[in-house]
N, C-alpha and C positions, 0 to 999 in steps of 0.2 A: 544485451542491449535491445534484442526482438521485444523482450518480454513487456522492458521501460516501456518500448512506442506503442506495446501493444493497448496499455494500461491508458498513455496518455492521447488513443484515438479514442477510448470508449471511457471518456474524460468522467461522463456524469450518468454511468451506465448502471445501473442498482442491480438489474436482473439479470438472470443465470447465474453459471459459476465459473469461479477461478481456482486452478489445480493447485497444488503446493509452489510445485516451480514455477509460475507464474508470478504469484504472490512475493514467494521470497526470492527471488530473482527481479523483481521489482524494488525490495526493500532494499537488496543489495546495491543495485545504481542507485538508487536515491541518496543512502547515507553517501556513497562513496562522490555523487554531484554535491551533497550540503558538504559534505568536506572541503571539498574546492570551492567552490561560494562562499565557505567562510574564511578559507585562506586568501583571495581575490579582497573580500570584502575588509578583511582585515589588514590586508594590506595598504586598501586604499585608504580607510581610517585612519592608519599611520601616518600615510604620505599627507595626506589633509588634518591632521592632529585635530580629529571630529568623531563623534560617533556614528555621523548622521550617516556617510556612506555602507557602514557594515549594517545598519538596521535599515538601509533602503534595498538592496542587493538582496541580503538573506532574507529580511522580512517579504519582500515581496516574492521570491522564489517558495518561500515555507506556504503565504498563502494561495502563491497559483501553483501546490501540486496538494492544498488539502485534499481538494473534494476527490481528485484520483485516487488518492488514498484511502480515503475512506471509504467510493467506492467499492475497487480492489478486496479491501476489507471485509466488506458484506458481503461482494460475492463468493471469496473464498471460505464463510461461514455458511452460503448456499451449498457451498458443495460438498461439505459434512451433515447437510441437512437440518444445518440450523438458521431462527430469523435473525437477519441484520440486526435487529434489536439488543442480539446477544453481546453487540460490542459493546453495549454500556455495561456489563458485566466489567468491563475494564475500569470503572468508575469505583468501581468496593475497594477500598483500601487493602493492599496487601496480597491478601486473594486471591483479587479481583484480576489484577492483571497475570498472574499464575494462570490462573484458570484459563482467561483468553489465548494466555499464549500458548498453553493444551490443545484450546481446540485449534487453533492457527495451522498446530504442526501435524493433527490427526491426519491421517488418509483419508481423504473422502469417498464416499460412496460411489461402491460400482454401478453402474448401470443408471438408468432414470431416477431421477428425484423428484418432488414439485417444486424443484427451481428450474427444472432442462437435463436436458443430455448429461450424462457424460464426457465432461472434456477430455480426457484420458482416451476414452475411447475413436470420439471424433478424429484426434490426432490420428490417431492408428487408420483410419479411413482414406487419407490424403495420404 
């Protein structure tokens, strides 16, 4: 759960990097809060026989946690040493999203980058 608030203080944050665990300890609360957001929201759709409440709840939750995401995202691609740019590689049919999710799960780079420190390492400091 550190990792969620970590992601959602540095909301709109593009630069440095994010370690693995970071990342996908992010991913993992997130599906597991949409899972309940859509059990909530679908519930309430039922009790109101509408669609309008599961597409207000979810939708607005999906758009206020894009940009953390997609931040997150980019930095985690900083810290295999690649540009944020790379995530449109997840655009190529088929591929595309393979390949993204290659580099997602690479190790990142020891030591300095030209995106910053080493997170890995900084932990290890404190």
């Amino acid at each position: 759960m550190e990792y969620y608030k970590k992601v959602l203080n540095h909301y709109a944050d593009f630069t440095g990097r994010a370690r693995r665990k970071e990342y996908w300890m992010f991913v993992l609360v997130n599906f597991l809060v949409m899972m309940v957001v859509g059990i909530i929201s679908g519930l309430l759709s039922t009790a109101f026989s509408s669609e309008v409440p599961f597409v207000l709840f979810y939708g607005a939750y999906s758009l206020a946690i894009l940009v953390p995401t997609l931040a997150v995202t980019v930095r985690r691609l900083h810290d295999i040493g690649k540009s944020g740019w790379m995530y449109f590689v997840g655009l190529i049919p088929l591929i595309g999203g393979i390949w993204l999710l290659v580099l997602l799960v690479t190790e990142g780079n020891h030591g300095p980058n030209q995106y910053g420190e080493d997170p890995k390492n900084a932990e290890k400091v404190f």
